[in-house]
C-alpha positions in Angstrom: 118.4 86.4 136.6 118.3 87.0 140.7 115.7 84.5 142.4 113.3 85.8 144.3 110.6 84.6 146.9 107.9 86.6 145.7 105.1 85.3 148.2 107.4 86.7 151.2 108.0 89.9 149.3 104.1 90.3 148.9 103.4 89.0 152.3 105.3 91.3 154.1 104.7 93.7 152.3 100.1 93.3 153.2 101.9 93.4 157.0 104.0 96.9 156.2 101.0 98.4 154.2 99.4 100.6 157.0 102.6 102.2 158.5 103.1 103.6 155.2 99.2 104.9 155.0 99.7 106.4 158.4 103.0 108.5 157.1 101.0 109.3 154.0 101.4 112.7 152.0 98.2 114.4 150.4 97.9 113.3 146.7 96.6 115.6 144.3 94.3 113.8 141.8 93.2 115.4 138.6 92.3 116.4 136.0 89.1 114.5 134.6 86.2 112.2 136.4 83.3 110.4 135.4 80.9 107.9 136.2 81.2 104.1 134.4 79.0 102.2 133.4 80.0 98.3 134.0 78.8 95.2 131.4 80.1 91.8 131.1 80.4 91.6 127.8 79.6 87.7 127.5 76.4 89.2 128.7 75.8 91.9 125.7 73.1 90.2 124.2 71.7 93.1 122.8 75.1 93.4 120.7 75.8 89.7 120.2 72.3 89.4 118.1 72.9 93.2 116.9 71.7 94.0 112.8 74.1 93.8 110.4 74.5 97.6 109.5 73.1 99.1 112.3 75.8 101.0 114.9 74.9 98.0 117.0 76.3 96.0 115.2 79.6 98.3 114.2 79.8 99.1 118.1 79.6 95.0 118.7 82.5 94.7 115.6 84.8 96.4 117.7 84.3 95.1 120.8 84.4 92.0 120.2 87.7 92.4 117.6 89.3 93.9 121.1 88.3 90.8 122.9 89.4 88.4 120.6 92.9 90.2 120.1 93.4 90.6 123.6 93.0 94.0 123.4 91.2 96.8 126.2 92.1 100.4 126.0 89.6 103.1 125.1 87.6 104.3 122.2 85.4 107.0 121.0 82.1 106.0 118.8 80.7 108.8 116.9 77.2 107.5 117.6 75.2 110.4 119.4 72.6 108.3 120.2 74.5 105.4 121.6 74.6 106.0 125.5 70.9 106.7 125.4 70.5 103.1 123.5 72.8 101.5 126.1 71.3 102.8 129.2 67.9 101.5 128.1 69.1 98.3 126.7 71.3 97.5 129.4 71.3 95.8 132.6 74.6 97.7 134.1 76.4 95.4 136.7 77.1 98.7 138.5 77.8 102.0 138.6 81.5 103.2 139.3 83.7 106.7 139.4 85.9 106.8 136.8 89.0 108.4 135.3 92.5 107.7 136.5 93.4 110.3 139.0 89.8 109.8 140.5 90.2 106.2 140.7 93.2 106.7 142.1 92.1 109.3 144.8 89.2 106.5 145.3 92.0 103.8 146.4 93.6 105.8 148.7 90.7 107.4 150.6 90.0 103.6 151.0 93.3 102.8 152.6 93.1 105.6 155.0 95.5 107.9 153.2 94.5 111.6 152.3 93.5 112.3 148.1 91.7 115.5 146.9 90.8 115.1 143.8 89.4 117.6 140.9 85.6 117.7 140.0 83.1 119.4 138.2 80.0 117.1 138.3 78.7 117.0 141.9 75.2 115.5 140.7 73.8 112.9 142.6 75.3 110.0 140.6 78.6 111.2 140.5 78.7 112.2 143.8 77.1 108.4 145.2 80.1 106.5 143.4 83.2 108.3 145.4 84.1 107.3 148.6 83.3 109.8 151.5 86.5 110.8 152.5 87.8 111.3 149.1 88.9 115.3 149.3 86.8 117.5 147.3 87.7 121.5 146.7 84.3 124.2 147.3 83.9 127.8 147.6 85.1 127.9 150.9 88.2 125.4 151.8 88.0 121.5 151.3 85.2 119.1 152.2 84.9 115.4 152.6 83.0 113.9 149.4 80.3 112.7 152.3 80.1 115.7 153.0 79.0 118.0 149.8 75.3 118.9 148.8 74.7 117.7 145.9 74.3 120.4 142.5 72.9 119.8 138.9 75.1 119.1 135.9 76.1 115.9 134.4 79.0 114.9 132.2 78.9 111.8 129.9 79.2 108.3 131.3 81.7 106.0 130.0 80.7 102.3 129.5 83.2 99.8 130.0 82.7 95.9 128.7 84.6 93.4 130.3 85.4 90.1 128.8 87.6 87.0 131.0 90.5 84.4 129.4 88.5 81.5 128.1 85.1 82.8 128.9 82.8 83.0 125.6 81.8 86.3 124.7 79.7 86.4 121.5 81.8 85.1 118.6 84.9 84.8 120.7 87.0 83.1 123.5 89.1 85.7 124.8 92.5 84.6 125.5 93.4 87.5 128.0 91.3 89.0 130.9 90.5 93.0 130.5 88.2 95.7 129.7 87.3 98.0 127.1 86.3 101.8 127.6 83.5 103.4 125.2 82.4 106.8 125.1 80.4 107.9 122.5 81.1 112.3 122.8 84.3 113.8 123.3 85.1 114.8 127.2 86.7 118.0 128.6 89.1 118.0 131.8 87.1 119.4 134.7 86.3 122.7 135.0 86.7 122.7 138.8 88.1 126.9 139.7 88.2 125.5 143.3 90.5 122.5 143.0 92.9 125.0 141.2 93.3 127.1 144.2 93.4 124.8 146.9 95.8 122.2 145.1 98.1 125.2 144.8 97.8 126.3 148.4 97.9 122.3 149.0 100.9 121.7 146.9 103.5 122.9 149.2 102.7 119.9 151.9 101.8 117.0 149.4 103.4 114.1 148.4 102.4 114.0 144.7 100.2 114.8 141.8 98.5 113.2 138.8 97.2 114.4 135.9 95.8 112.4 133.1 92.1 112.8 130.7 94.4 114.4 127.5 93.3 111.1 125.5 89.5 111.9 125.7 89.7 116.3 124.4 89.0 116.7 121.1 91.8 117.7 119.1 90.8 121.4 118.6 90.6 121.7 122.1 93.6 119.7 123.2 96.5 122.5 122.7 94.4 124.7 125.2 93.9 121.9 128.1 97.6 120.8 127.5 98.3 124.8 128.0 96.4 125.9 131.4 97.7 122.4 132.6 101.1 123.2 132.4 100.2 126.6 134.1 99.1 124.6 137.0 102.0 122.1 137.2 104.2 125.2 137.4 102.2 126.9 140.2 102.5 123.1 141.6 106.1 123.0 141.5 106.7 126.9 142.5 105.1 126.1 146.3 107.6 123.0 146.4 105.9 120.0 144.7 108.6 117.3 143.8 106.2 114.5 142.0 104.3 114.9 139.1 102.9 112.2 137.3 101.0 112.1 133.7 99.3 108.6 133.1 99.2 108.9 129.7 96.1 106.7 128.7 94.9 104.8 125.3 94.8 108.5 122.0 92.6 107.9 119.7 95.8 109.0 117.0 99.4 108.6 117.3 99.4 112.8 116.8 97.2 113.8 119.4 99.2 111.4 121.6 102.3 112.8 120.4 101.5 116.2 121.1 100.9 115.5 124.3 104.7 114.1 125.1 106.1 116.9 123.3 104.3 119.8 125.4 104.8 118.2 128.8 108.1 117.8 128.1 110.6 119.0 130.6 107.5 119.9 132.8 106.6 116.6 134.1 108.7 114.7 136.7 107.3 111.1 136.7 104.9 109.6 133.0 103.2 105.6 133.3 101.5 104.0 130.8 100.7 100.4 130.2 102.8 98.0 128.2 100.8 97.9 125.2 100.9 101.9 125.5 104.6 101.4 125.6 104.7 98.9 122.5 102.8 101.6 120.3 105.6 103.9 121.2 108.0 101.4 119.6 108.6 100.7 116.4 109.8 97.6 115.3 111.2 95.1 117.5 112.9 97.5 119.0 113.7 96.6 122.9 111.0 97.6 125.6 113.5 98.1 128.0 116.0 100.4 125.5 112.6 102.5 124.5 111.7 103.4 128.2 115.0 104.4 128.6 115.0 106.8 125.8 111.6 107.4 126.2 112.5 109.0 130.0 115.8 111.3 127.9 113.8 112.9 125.4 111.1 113.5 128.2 113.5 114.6 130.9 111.8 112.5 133.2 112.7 111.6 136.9 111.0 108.2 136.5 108.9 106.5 133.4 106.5 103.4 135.0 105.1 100.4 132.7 102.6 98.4 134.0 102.0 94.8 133.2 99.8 91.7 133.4 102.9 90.6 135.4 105.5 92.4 136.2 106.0 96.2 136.3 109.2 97.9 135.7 110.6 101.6 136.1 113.5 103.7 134.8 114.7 106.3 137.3 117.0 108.6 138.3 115.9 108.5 141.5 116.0 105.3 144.7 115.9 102.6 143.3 114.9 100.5 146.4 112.7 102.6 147.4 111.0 102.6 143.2 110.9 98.7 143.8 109.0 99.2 146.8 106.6 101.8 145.3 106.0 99.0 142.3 105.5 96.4 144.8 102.8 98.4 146.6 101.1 99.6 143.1 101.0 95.3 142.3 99.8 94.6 145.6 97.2 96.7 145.5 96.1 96.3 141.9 96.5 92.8 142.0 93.8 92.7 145.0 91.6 94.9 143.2 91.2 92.0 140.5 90.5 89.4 143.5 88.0 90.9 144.8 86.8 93.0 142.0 87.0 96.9 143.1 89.5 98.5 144.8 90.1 97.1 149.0 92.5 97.0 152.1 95.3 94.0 151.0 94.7 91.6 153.8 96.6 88.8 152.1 98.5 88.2 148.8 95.6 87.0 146.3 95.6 83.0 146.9 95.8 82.6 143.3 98.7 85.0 142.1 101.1 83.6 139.9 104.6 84.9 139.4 106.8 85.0 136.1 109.5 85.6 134.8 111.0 89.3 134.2 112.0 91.2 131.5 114.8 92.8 133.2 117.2 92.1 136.0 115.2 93.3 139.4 118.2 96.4 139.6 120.0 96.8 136.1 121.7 99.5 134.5 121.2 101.2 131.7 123.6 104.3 130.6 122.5 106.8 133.1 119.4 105.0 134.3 118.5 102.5 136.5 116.2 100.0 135.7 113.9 98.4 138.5 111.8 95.6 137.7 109.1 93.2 139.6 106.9 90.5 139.5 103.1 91.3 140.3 100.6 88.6 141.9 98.6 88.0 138.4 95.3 86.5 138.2 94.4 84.6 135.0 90.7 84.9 136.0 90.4 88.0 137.7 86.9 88.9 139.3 87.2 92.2 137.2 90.0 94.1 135.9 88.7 97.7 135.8 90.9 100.4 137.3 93.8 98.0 137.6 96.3 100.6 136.4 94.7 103.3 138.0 95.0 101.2 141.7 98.5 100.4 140.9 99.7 104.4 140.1 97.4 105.0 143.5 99.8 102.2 145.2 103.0 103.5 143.4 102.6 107.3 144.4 101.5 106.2 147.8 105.2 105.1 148.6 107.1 107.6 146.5 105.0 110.6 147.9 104.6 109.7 151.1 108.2 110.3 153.0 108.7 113.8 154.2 107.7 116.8 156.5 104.7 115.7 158.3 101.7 117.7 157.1 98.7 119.4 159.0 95.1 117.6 158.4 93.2 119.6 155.4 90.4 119.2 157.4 
């Protein structure tokens, strides 16, 4: 296995960070947003002392099962009522924007670099989570997010417990740091008319795009989102867009999941998804490494991305140095975010980043592909660990969609 000095990778990388925000491409971010609601969930009380029989108490079962098994990810509670309960039970530590292409459009507006990103509710809690110069799509051109009035409509909130390794939550210790995502309805990609047309018109000069919000659709609705999506990645790619990426998220079934991979297939350039996302993919003990390789055939991908507590690795067709410099960036970033707790300009490597071992060769190959692999800067403790993946697909796409023509400001 190569050695390498991680720190100096990381630290030169904080001082190389704003040349490559200044040559920035636009990023298209889509296709769903929200607003989160944040809880720590040591601090749940209202769940922790919850009824037996009572959807407390089957809402608190779950969460803290996830906690104790290590495990974040998403799920859906049929509880109609439950948001309401929440809200007024509730202390929320904050509100935040959610939804990966928004949270991704919400690191790079922070950063400098230009992001317009897809949304439908411009109410006035939606609209005070996003940064100001996030790009937003009207009637009549583009407009900073500062910028907009603000309208009426409201979709769901999602409310996201977070639980730390070794911190007591309830019943439990949790052994690993992370979060887990409950909505209580199912959502609908935004229905934004205006971010269709000028991400077209856009496409021609951007760097990349990213799609994700399939895992929240119900499933009678699903084959129709999948189907106007791919109508827009093909209007993407006609006007010369290279890099398309679906962050494909925590299903609620293996077959709405499924479906999913099997439409986008041979549409898509570039999929992510986190490791446990990966090891559901897998049956067996079949290899990670071997399954991401077969994973990027039978998807004709350019590039499949797994992200890590502490390492990330890609399979591409593509440069491989510079896909080991885009994973570096999408640690860097991500693995500040957990420092300090929401997404921020890396000034430093995090003081307390530890490095591990790999589970691949940094450059290997495999058949056809090439395999790239790094260490990231991982925090045991993080501050918080919201929108870690969503900051590291932000840093990722940053590097890989930001070499070209130079393009004209949108604004």
């Amino acid at each position: 296995m190569t050695t390498i000095n991680w720190h100096k990778c990381y630290g030169d990388l904080v001082g190389e960070l704003p040349g490559f925000v200044r040559q920035a491409r636009l990023t298209i971010c889509g296709l769903a947003t929200c607003v989160d609601g944040y809880v720590r969930l040591p601090e749940a009380e209202a769940l922790i002392n919850a009824e037996n029989g009572t959807p407390q108490a089957e809402l608190a079962h779950e969460l803290f099962r996830r906690a104790a098994s290590g495990i974040g990810g998403e799920f859906r509670m049929d509880w109609p009522e439950g948001a309401a309960w929440l809200e007024n039970n509730f202390r929320f530590s904050r509100w935040g924007l959610g939804g990966t292409g928004a949270q991704a459009a919400q690191t790079l507006a922070i950063l400098g670099a230009p992001a317009l990103m897809s949304l439908e509710d411009r109410g006035t809690r939606q609209l005070s989570v996003i940064h100001p110069d996030v790009y937003i799509a009207t009637n009549v051109g583009i407009a900073r997010c500062g910028d907009l009035p603000t309208a009426a409509g409201q979709k769901p909130a999602h409310y996201i417990f977070e639980f730390t390794a070794g911190v007591r939550a309830g019943p439990v210790i949790p052994q690993r740091s992370t979060r887990t995502i409950v909505r209580f309805g199912d959502d609908r990609l935004d229905n934004d008319p205006a971010f269709v047309r000028e991400s077209i018109a856009a496409a021609t000069t951007a760097g990349a795009a990213i799609l994700c919000g399939f895992n929240e659709i119900a499933d009678q609705a699903l084959e129709q989102a999948i189907t106007d999506s791919i109508t827009l990645v093909q209007a993407w790619k006609d006007r010369g867009l290279k890099t398309i990426h679906l962050e494909l998220g925590d299903y609620p079934t293996a077959r709405a999941r499924d479906l999913v991979l099997k439409r986008f297939t041979g549409v898509l350039t570039s999929v992510g998804m986190s490791h446990s996302e990966l090891n559901a993919l897998c049956s067996g003990s079949q290899d990670a490494v071997d399954k991401a390789c077969e994973l990027t055939d039978t998807l004709n991908l350019s590039r499949l991305c797994i992200h890590a507590d502490a390492w990330a690795m890609s399979v591409t067709k593509d440069d491989p140095e510079l896909e080991l410099e885009a994973l570096e960036c999408g640690c860097l970033l991500a693995a500040c975010r957990a420092e300090k707790g929401e997404p921020c300009r890396p000034n430093e490597t995090p003081a307390k980043a530890v490095f591990s071992a790999l589970p691949s060769e940094l450059f290997s190959r495999r058949g056809r592909h090439t395999v790239v692999c790094c260490a990231s800067p991982h925090l045991e403790r993080p501050t918080a660990t919201i929108g870690l993946g969503d900051t590291f697909l932000a840093g990722t796409l940053l590097i890989l969609g930001g070499r070209g023509p130079a393009e004209k400001p949108l604004l």
